[in-house]
N, C-alpha and C positions, 0 to 999 in steps of 0.2 A: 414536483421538481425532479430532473433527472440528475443524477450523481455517479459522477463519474471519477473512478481512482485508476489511475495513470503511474504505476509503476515507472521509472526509469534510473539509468546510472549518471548520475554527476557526471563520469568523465566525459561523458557527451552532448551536456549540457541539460539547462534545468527548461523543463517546456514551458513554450511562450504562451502556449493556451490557460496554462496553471491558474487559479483561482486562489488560492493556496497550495501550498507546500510545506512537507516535514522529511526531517533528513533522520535516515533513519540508520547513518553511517556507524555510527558508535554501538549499535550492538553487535553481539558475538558473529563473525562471518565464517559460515561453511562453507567458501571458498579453501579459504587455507588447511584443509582436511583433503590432500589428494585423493581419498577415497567419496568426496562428497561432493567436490568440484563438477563433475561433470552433469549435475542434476541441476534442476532449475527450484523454484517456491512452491513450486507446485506438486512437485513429485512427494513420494511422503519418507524419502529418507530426511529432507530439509525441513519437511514440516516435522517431522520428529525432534532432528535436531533442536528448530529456534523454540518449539511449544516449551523444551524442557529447561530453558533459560528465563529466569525470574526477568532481568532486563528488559526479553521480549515481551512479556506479557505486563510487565509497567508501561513500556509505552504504548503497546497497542489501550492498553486500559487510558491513558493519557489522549489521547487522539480521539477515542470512542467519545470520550467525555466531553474534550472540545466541541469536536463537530455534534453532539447533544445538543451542547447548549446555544452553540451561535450559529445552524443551519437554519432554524426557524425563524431568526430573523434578516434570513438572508430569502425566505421565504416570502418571508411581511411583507418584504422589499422588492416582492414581483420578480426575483429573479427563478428561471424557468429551468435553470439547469447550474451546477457545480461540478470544478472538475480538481480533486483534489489530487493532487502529485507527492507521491511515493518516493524519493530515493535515496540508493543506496549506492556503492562505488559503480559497479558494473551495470547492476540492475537485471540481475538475474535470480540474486538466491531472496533477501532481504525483504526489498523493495518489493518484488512477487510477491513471500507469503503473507506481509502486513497489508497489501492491497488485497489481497482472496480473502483475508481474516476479515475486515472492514466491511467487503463485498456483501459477507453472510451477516454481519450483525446488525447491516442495516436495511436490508432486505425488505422486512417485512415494517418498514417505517415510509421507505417511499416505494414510489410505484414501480420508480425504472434506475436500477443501480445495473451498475456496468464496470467494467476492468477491464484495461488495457495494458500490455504488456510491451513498452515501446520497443526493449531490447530484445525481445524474443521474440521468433518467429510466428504467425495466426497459424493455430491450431488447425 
């Protein structure tokens, strides 16, 4: 199966391709930190930031556990690919580093996991 996490910001709408989606709005946002603002989920002041928030690491742990349990039968069910949707207001700081997080933890379960980052520019 391919699995695919799709970062994006709410204010521009939630993607129509989504398979699922989790909002990932209510945790702590390094947006509002003008010294952190200008970084994206990826950079590692933000991952600094969200890793040291208990919040972030309940629902990433919340979501890991979801998609545990009900991708295999999403599996069973001959489906070839999932694309699970990230977001967060903007869909730059949030939504980014719980899509990278997911990225690495599930890696080594299917064959082809992938991230996308609607809001931000291709590397």
């Amino acid at each position: 199966m391919c699995l695919l996490f799709r970062a994006f910001g709410f204010m521009h709408g939630i993607p129509i391709d989504a398979d699922l989606v989790f909002d990932v709005r209510n945790l702590p946002n390094p947006y509002w930190d003008p010294k952190l603002r200008q970084f994206d989920g990826r950079d590692q002041q933000i991952i600094e930031f969200l890793e040291q928030e208990p919040l972030v690491q309940d629902m990433l742990k919340d979501i890991q556990q979801y998609l545990e349990k009900w991708l295999p039968s999403f599996e069973q069910a001959n489906r070839s690919y999932m694309t699970v949707a990230i977001g967060c207001t903007g869909g730059h700081h949030r939504s980014v580093f719980i899509s990278e997080a997911l990225k690495k933890l599930f890696a080594e379960q299917f064959d082809n996991v992938q991230v996308r980052h609607r809001e931000l520019p291709d590397l």
